[in-house]
C-alpha positions as CSV (number, residue, x, y, z in Angstrom):
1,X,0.0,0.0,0.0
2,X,1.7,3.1,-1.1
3,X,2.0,6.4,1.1
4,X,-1.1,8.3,-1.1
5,X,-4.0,5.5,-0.1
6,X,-2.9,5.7,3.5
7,X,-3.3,9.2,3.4
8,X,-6.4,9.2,1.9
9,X,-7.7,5.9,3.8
10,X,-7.2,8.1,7.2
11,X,-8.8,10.7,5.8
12,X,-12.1,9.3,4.4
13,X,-13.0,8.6,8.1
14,X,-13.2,12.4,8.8
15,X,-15.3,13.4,5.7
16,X,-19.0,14.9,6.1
17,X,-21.2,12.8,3.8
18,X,-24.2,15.6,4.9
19,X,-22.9,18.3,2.5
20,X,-24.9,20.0,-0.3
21,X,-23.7,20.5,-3.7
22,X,-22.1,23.9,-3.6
23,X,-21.3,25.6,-6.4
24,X,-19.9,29.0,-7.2
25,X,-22.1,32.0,-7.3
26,X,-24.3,30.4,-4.8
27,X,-26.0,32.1,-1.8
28,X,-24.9,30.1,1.5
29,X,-25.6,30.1,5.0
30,X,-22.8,28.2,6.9
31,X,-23.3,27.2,10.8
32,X,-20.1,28.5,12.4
33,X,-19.7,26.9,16.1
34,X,-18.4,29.1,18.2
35,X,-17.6,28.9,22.4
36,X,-18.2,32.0,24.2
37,X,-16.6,30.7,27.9
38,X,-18.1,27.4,28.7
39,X,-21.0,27.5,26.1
40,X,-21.1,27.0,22.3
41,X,-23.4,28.3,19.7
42,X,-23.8,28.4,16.2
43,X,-23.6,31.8,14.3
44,X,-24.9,32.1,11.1
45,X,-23.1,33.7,8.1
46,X,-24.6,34.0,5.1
47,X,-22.9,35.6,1.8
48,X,-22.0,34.6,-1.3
49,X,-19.3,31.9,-2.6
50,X,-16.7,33.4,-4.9
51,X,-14.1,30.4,-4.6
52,X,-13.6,26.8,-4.0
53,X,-10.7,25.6,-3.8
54,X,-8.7,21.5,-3.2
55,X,-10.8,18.6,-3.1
56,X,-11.0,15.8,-0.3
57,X,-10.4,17.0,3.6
58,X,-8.9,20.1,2.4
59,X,-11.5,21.1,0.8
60,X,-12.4,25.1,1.4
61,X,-15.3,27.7,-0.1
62,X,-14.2,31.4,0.3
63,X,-18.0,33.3,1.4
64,X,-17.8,37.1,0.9
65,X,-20.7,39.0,2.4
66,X,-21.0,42.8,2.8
67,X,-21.4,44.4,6.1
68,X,-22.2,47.5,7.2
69,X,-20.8,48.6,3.8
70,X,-17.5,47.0,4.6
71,X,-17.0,43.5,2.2
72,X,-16.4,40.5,4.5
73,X,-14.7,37.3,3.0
74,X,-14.2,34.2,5.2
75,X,-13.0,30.7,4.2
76,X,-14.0,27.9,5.5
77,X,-13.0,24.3,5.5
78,X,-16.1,22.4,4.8
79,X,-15.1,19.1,6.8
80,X,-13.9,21.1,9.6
81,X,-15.6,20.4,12.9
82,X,-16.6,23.8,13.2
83,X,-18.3,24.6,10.1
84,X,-22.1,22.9,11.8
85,X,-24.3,22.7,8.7
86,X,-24.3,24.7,5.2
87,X,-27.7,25.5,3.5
88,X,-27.7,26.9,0.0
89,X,-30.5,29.6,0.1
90,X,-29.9,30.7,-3.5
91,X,-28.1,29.2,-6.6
92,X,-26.4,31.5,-8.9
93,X,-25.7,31.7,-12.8
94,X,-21.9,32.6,-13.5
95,X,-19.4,31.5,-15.9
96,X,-16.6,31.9,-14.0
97,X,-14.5,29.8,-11.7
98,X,-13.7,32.5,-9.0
99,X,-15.5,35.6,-8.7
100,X,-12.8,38.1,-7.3
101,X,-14.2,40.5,-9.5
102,X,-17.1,41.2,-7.0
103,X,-14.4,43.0,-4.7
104,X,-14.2,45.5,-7.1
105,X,-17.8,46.2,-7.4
106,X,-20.5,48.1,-5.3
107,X,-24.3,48.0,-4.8
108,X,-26.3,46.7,-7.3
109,X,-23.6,45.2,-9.3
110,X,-22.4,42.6,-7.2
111,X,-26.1,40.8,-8.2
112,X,-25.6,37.6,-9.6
113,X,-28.7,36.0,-11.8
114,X,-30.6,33.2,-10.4
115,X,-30.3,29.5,-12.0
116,X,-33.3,27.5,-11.6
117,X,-31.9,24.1,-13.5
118,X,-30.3,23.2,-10.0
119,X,-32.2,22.2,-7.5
120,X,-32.1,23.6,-4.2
């Protein structure tokens, strides 16, 4: 057994089978667990994915949201015990693979067409 199927033999125990189909330009809202002293709770963020990167365990989306007129982008590593559930609330129509342009945009052009082939 060679070094890459250990690897990946570890590795397949950790995965999240749960996931939705994510695909770039979609609306998400990703769980984030988060301990405040001795409790946890999950926060909410919901934005838009511009980027997914790797495949496997080290698989990651990049979610930009704008707040409070300031652009947030967070990356998150889908199989990572913090990330608690992702819902897609909205698919999106591009034809691009990453959508950095968005940083460069304001307002109403950030909007990014609905696709109704894919399911929800």
């Amino acid at each position: 057994m060679n070094v890459q199927a250990i690897i990946k033999d570890i590795e397949s125990e950790y995965l999240k089978t749960d996931l939705p189909t994510i695909h770039v330009g979609d609306t998400v809202r990703v769980g984030v667990r988060i301990r405040e002293g001795g409790k946890e709770r999950v926060q909410p963020y919901e934005g838009t994915v511009i980027a997914m990167r790797n495949g496997g365990i080290n698989e990651t989306i990049t979610v930009r949201k704008v707040f409070q007129g300031v652009g947030v982008e967070r990356v998150f590593l889908l199989h990572s015990p913090r990330v608690a559930d992702i819902k897609v609330i909205r698919r999106g129509k591009v034809r691009r693979a990453k959508l950095y342009y968005l940083r460069n945009r304001v307002g109403k052009a950030t909007r990014i067409r609905q696709r109704f082939d894919r399911r929800v």
